[in-house]
PLY file of the C-alpha trace (Angstrom):
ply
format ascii 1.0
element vertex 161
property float x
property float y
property float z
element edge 160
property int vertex1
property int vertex2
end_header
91.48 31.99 102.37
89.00 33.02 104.85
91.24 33.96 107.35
92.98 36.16 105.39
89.69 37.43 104.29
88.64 37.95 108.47
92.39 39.48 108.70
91.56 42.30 106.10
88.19 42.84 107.13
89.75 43.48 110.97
92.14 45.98 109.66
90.02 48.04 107.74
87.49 47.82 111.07
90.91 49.23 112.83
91.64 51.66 110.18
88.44 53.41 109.58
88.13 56.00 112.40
91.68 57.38 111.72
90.58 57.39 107.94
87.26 59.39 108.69
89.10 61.77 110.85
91.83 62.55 108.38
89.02 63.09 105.65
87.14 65.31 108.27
89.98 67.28 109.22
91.20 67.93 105.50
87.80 68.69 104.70
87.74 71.30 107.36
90.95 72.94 106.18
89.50 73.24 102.68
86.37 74.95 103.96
88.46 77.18 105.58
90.38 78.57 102.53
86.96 78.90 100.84
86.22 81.67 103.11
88.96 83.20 102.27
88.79 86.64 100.04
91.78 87.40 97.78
92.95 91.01 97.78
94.95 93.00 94.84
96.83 95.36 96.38
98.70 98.03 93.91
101.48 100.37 95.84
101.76 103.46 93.26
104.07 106.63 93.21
106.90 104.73 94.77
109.89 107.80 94.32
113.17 105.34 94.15
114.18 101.82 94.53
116.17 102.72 97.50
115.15 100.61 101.01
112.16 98.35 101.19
108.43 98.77 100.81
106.81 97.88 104.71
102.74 97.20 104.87
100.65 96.42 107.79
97.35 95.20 107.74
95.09 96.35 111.14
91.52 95.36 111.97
90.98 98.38 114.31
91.80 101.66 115.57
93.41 100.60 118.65
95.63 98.04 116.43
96.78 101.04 114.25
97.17 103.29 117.40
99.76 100.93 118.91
101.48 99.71 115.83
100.31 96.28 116.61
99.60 94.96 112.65
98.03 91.71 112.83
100.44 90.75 109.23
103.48 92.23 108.81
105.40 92.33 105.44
108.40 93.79 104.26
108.58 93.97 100.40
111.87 94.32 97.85
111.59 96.78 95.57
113.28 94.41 93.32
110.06 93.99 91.22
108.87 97.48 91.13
107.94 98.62 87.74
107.31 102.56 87.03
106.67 103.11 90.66
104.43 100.84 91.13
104.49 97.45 93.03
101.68 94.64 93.40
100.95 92.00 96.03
98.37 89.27 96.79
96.58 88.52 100.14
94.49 85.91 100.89
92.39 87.54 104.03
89.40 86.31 105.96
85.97 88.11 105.91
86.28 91.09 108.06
87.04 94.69 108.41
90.93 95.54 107.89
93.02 98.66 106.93
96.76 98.65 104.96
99.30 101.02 105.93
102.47 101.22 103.68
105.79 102.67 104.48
108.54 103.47 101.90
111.65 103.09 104.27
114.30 104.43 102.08
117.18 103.82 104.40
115.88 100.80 105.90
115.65 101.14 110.01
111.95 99.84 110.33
111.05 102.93 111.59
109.69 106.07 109.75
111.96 109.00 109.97
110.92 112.52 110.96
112.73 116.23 110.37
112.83 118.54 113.24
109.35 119.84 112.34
107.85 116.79 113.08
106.91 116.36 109.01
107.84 112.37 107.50
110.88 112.08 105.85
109.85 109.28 103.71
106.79 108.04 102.10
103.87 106.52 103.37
100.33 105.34 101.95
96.83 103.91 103.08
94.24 102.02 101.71
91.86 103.32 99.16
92.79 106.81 101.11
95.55 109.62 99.87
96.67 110.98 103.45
97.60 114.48 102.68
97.13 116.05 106.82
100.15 116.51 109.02
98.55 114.49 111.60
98.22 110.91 111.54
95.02 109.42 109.89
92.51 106.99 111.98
91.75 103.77 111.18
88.18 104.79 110.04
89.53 106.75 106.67
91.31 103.72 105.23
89.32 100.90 106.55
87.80 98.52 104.11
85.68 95.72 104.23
85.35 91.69 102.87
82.20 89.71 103.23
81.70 86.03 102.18
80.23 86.97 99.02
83.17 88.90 97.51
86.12 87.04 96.08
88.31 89.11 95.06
88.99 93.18 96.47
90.74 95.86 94.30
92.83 98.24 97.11
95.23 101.25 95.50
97.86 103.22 97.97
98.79 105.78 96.77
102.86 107.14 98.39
102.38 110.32 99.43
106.11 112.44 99.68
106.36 116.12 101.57
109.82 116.31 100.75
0 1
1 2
2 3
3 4
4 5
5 6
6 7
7 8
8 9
9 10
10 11
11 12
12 13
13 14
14 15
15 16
16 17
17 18
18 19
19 20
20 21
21 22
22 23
23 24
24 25
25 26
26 27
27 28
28 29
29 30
30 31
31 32
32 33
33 34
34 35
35 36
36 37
37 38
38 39
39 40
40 41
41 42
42 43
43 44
44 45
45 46
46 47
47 48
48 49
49 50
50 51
51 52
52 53
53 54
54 55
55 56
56 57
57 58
58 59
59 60
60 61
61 62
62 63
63 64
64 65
65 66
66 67
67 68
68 69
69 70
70 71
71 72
72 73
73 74
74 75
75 76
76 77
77 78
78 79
79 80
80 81
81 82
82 83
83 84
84 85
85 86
86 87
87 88
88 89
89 90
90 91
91 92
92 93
93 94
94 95
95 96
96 97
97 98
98 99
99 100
100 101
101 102
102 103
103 104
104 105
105 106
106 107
107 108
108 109
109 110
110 111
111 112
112 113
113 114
114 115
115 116
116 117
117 118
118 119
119 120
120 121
121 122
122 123
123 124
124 125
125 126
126 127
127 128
128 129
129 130
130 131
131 132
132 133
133 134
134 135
135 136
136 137
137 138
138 139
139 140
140 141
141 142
142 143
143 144
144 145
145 146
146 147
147 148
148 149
149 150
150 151
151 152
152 153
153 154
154 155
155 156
156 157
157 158
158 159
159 160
């Protein structure tokens, strides 16, 4: 009876580190998705169903300036309801900006007439674009800190033809 008692003992001595790291580890994954901050994005004034809805997120002006989103998502406009289409993120703290595309005839791209002037819609955080030039990062930027939870952001499409 002892032995098996010594036997039992000895594994749980072998056991314990790999125990106490999986707890710590685990533990350090949850504490990471407390930091996170959960964002309600609305898309509004979506023309048609045609194509697919793309969003970037960017954390700077250089980011935007290249096209180099840091999350990339391409969204059916299967769910759209009166123009309008809503998404969740889960983002750290930080400073980020959302640019939307409507790509109508799905290339990935957005298409230009001979002017120069977008064919299809676009949109921007918390920001109605209505220049001919392309906005900075700086008029649709928006910010998380720790203490928020939860972060309201409306795009409004914006159409020239």
């Amino acid at each position: 009876m002892i032995s098996n008692y010594n036997r039992i003992n000895e594994m749980i001595r072998k056991i314990r580190p790999a125990v106490m790291l999986s707890l710590l580890v685990v533990s350090f994954l949850y504490i990471e998705d407390l930091n996170a901050q959960v964002v309600d994005i609305e898309i509004t004034n979506i023309r048609n169903d045609k194509g697919s809805i793309l969003l970037g997120v960017f954390t700077d002006h250089e980011g935007f300036a290249e096209e180099e989103a840091i999350i990339d998502i391409i969204l059916s406009k299967e769910k759209m309801e009166n123009g309008n289409l809503k998404l969740i993120l889960e983002l750290e703290p930080g400073t980020y900006g959302i640019s939307v595309l409507d790509d109508e005839n799905d290339n990935g791209e957005m298409d230009y007439n001979f002017l120069g002037i977008p064919k299809e819609g676009f949109g921007f955080s918390n920001y109605l674009h209505t220049a001919l030039r392309r906005p900075v990062f700086e008029n649709f930027k928006f910010d998380l800190s720790g203490s928020q939870r939860r972060k309201k952001i409306l795009i409004k499409m914006t159409y020239y033809f």
